[in-house]
N, C-alpha and C positions, 0 to 999 in steps of 0.2 A: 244424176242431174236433179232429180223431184227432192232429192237430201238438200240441195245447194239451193234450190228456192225456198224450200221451207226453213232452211237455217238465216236469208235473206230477209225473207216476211216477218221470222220474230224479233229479228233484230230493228228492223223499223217499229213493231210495233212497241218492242223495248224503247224505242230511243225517243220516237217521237208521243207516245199515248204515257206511258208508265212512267218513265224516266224525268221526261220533261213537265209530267202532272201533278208529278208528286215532288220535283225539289226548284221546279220553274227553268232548267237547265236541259237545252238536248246539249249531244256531242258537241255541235257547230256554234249554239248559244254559250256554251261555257271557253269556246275558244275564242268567239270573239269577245266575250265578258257580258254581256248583254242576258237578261233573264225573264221571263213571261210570270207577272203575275197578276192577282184582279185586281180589278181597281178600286173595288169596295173594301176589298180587308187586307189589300196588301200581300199575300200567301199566295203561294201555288194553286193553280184552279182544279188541280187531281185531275186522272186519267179520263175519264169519261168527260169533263169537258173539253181536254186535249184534241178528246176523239172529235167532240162536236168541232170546235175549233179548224181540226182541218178539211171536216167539211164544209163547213163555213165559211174556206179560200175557195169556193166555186163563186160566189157572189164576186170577189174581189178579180170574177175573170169577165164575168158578163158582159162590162161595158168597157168592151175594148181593153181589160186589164186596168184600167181604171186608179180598180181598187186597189192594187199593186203598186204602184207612183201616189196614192193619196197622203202617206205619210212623211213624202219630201215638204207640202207646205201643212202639214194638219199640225196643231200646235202640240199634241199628244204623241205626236208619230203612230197613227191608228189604223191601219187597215180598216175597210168595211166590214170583218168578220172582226177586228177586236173590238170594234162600235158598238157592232153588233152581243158580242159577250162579255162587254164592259172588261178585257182583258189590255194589259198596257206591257209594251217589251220594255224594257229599266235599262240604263250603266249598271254594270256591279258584277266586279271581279270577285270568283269564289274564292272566300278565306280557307 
């Protein structure tokens, strides 16, 4: 059972920290077509601000979740944590 959560944990942190840091793509982003990059340069914002990133979805819980519906009218489609780390979700299906 400790094998099955540890094969669990790398795999999230494959998917969501390394995976999605370094090509802008998780699993779920590349199926919906949809991909996280910054908004300053365009590129993947690498693993370590992936990491910050999703801790930076506790802000977007604070205020009643708030921050979670903020990109139904934000003109960016922006959580408070991609405000916050100048990151932006895109259209764009992987060639």
């Amino acid at each position: 059972m400790l094998l099955g959560y540890a094969v669990i944990l790398g795999l999230v942190i494959w998917n969501l920290f390394i995976r999605q840091g370094r090509t802008g793509w998780s699993i779920g982003k590349q199926v919906l077509g949809i991909r996280l990059i910054s908004e300053q340069t365009g590129q993947p914002i690498g693993a370590g601000m992936a990491f910050v990133r999703t801790l930076a979805h506790f802000l977007d819980s604070l205020a009643c979740y708030l921050g979670w519906l903020w990109p139904l009218w934000d003109p960016k489609c922006q959580t408070f944590a991609d405000k916050l780390l100048r990151t932006v979700v895109i259209q764009q299906k992987k060639a």
